[in-house]
N, CA, C and O atoms as a CHARMM CRD file, in Angstrom:
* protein
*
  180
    1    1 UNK  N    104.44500 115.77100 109.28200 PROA 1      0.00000
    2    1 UNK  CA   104.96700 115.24500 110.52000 PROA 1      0.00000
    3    1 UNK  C    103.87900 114.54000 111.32800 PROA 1      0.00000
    4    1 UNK  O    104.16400 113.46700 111.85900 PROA 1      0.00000
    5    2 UNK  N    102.73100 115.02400 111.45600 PROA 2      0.00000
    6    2 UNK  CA   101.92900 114.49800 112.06400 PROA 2      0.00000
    7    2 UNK  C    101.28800 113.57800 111.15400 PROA 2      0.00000
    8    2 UNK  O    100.32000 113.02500 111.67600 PROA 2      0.00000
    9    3 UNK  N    101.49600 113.26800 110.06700 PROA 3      0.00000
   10    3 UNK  CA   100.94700 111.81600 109.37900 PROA 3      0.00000
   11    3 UNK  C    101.86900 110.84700 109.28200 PROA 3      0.00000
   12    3 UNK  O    101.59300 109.68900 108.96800 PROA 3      0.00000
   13    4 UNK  N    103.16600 111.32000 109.58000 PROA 4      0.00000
   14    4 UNK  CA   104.08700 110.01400 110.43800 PROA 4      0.00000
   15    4 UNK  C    103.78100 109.44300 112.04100 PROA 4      0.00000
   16    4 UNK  O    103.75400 108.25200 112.35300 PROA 4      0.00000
   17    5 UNK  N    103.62000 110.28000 112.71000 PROA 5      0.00000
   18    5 UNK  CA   103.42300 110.20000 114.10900 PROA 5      0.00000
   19    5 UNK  C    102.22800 109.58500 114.24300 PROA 5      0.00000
   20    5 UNK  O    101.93400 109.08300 115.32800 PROA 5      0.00000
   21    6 UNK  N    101.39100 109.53400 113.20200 PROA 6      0.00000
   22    6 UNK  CA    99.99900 108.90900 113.40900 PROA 6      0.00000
   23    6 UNK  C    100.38600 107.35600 112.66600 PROA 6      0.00000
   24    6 UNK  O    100.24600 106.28400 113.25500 PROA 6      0.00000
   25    7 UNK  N    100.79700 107.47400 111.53500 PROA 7      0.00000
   26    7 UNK  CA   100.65500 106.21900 110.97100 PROA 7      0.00000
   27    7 UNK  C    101.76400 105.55500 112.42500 PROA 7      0.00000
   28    7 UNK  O    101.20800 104.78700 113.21100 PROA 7      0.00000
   29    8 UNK  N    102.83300 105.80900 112.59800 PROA 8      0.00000
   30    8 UNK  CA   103.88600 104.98100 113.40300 PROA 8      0.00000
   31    8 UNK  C    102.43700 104.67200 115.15400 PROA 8      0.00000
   32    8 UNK  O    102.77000 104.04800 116.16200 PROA 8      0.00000
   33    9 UNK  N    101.58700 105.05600 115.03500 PROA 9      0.00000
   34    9 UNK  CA   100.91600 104.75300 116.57400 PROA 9      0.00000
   35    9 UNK  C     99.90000 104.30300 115.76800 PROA 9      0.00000
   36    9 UNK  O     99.01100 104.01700 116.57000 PROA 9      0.00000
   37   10 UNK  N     99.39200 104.00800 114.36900 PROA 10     0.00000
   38   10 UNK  CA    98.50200 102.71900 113.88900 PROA 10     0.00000
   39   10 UNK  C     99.44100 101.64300 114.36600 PROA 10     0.00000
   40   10 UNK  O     99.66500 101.19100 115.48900 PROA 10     0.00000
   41   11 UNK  N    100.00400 101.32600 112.96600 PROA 11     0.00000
   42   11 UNK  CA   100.69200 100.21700 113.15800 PROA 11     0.00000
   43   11 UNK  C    101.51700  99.87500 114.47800 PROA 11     0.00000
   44   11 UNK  O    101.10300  98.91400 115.12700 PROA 11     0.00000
   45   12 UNK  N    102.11800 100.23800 114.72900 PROA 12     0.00000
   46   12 UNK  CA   102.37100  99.80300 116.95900 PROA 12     0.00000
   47   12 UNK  C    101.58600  99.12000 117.13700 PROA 12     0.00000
   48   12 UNK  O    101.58000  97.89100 117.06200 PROA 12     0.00000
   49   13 UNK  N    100.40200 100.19600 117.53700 PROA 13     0.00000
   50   13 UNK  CA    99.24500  99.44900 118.14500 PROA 13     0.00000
   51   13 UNK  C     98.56900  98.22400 116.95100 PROA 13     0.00000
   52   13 UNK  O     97.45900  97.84800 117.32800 PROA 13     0.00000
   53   14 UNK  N     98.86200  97.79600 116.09900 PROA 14     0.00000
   54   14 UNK  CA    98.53000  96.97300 115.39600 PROA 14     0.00000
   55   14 UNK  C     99.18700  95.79300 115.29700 PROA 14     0.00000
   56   14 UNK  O     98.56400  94.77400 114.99800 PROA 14     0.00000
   57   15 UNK  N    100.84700  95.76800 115.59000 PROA 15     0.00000
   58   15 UNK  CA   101.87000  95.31000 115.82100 PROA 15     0.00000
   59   15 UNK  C    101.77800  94.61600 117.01600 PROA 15     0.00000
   60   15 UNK  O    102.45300  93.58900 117.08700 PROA 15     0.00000
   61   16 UNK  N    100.90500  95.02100 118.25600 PROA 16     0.00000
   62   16 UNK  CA   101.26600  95.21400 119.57800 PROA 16     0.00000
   63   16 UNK  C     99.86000  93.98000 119.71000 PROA 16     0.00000
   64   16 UNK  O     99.63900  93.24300 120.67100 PROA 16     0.00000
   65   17 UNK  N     99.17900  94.06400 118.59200 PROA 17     0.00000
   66   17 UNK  CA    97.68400  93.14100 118.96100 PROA 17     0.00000
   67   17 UNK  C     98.11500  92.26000 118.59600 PROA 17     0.00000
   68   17 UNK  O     98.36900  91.43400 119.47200 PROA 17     0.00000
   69   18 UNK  N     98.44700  91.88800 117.23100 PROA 18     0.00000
   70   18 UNK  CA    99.45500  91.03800 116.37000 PROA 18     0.00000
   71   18 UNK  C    100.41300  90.13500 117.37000 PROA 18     0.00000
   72   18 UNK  O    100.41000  88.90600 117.31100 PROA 18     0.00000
   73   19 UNK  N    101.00400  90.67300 118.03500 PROA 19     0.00000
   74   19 UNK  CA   102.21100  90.03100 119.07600 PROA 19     0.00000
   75   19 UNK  C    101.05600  89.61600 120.61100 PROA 19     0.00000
   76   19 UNK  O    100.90700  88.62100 121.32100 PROA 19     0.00000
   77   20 UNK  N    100.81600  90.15700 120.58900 PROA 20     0.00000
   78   20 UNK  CA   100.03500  89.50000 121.90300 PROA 20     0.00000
   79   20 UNK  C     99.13700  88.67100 121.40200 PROA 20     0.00000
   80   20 UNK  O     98.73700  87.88500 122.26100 PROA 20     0.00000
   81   21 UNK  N     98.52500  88.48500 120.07600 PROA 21     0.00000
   82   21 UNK  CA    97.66900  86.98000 119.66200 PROA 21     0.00000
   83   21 UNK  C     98.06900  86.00200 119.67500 PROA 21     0.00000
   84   21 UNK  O     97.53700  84.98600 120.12300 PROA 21     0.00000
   85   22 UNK  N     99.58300  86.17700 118.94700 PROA 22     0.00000
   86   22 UNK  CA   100.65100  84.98100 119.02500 PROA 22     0.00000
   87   22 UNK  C    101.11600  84.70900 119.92400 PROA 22     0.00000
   88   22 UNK  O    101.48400  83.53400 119.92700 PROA 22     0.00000
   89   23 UNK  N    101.31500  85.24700 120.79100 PROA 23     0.00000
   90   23 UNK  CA   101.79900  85.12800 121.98500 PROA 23     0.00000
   91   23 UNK  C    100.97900  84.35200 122.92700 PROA 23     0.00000
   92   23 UNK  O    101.55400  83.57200 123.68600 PROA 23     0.00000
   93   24 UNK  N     99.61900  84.48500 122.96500 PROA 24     0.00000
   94   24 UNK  CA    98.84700  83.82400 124.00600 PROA 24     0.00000
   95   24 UNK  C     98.41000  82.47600 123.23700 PROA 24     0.00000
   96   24 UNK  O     97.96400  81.61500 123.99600 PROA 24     0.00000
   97   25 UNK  N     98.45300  82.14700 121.92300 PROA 25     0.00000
   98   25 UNK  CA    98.41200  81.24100 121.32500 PROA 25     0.00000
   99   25 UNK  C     97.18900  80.58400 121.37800 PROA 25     0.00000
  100   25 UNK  O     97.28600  79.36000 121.28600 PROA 25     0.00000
  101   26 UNK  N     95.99600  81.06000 121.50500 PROA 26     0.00000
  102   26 UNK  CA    94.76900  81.10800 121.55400 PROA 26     0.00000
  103   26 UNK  C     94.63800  80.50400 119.75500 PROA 26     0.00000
  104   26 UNK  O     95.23300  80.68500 118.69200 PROA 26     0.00000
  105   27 UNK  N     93.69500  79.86600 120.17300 PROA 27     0.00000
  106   27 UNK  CA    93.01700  79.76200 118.69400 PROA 27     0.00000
  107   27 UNK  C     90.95600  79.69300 118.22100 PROA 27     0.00000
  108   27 UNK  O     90.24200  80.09500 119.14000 PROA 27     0.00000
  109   28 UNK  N     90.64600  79.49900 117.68300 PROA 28     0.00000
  110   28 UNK  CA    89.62400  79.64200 117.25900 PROA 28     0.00000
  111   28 UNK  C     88.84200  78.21500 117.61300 PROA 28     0.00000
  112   28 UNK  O     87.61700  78.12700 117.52800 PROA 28     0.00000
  113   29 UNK  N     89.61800  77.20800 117.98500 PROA 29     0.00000
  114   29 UNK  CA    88.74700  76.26000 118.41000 PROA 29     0.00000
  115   29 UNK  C     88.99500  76.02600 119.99000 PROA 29     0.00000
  116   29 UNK  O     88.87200  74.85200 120.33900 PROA 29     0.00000
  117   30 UNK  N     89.30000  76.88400 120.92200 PROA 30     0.00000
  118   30 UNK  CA    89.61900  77.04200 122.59200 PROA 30     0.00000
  119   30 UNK  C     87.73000  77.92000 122.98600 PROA 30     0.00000
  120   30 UNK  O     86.99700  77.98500 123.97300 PROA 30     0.00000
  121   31 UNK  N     87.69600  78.23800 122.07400 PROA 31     0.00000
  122   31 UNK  CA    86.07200  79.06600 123.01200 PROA 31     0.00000
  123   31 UNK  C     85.20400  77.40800 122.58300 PROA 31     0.00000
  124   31 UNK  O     85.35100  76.51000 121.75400 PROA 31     0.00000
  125   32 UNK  N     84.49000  77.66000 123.46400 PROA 32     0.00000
  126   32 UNK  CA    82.85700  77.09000 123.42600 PROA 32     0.00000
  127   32 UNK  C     81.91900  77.41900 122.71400 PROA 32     0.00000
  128   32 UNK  O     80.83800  76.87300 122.93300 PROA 32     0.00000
  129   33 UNK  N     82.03300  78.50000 121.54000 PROA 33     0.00000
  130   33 UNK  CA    81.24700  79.31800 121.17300 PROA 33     0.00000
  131   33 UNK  C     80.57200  78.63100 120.22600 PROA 33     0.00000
  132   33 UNK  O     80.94800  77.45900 120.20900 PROA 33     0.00000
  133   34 UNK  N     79.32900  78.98200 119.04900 PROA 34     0.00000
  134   34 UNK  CA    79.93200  78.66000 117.67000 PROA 34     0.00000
  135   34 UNK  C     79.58900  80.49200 117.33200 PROA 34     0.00000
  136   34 UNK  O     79.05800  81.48700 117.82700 PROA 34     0.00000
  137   35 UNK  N     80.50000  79.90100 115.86300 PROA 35     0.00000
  138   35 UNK  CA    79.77200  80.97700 115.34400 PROA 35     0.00000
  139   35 UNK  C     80.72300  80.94200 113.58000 PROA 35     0.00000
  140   35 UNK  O     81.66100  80.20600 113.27200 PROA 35     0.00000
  141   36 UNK  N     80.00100  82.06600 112.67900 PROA 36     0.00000
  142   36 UNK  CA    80.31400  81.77100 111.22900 PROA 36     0.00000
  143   36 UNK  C     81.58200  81.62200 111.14000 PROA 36     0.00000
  144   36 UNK  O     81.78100  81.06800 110.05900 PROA 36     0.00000
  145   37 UNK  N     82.71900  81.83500 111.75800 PROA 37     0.00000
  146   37 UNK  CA    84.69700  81.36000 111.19800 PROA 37     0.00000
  147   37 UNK  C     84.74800  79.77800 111.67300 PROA 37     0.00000
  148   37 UNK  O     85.45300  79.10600 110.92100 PROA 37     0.00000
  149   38 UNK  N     84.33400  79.26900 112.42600 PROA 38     0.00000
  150   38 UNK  CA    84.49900  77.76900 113.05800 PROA 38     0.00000
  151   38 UNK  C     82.97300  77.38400 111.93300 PROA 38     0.00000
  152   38 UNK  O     83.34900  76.26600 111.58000 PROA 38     0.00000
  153   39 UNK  N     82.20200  77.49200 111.52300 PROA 39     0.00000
  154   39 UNK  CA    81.89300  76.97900 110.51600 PROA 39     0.00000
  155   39 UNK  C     82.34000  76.78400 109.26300 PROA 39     0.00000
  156   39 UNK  O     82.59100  75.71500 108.70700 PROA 39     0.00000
  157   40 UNK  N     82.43500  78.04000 108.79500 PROA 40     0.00000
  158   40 UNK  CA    83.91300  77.96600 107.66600 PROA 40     0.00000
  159   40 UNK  C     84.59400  77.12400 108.04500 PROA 40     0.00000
  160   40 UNK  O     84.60900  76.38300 107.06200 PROA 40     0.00000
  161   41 UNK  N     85.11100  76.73200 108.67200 PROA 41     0.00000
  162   41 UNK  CA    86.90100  76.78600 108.66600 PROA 41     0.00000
  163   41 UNK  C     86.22300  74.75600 108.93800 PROA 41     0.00000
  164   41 UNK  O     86.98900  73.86000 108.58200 PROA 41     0.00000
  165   42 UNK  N     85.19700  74.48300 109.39200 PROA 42     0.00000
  166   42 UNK  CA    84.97100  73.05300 109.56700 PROA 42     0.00000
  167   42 UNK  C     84.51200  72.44700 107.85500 PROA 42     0.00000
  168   42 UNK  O     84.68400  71.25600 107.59800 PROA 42     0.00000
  169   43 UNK  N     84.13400  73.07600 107.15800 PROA 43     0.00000
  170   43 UNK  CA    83.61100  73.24200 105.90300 PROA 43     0.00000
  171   43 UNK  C     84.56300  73.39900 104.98500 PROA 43     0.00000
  172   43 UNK  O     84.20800  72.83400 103.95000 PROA 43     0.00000
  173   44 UNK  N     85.99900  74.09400 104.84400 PROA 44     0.00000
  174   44 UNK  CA    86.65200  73.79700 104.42200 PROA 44     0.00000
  175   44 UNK  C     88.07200  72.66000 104.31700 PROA 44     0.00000
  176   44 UNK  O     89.02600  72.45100 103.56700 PROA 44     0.00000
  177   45 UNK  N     87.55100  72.18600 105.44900 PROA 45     0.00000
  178   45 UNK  CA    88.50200  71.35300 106.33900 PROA 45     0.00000
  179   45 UNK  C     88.20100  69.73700 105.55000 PROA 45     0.00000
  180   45 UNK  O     88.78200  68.73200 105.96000 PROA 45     0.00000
């Protein structure tokens, strides 16, 4: 019982990050930053 109750409050909260990423629709080229995924991702491009 309690390895249902745990897995069901992983995934939620995993669900819950998942939906609020998409949701704010942010992407990887909105920061100013650099760093190694925006290199990748210019490199495979």
């Amino acid at each position: 019982m309690a390895t249902l109750m745990l897995s069901i409050v992983i995934f939620g909260s995993a669900a819950g990050i998942v939906y609020r990423q998409i949701k704010k629709g942010s992407s990887c080229e909105d920061c100013e930053c650099s760093c190694p995924v925006k290199k990748e991702s210019k490199v495979s491009e």
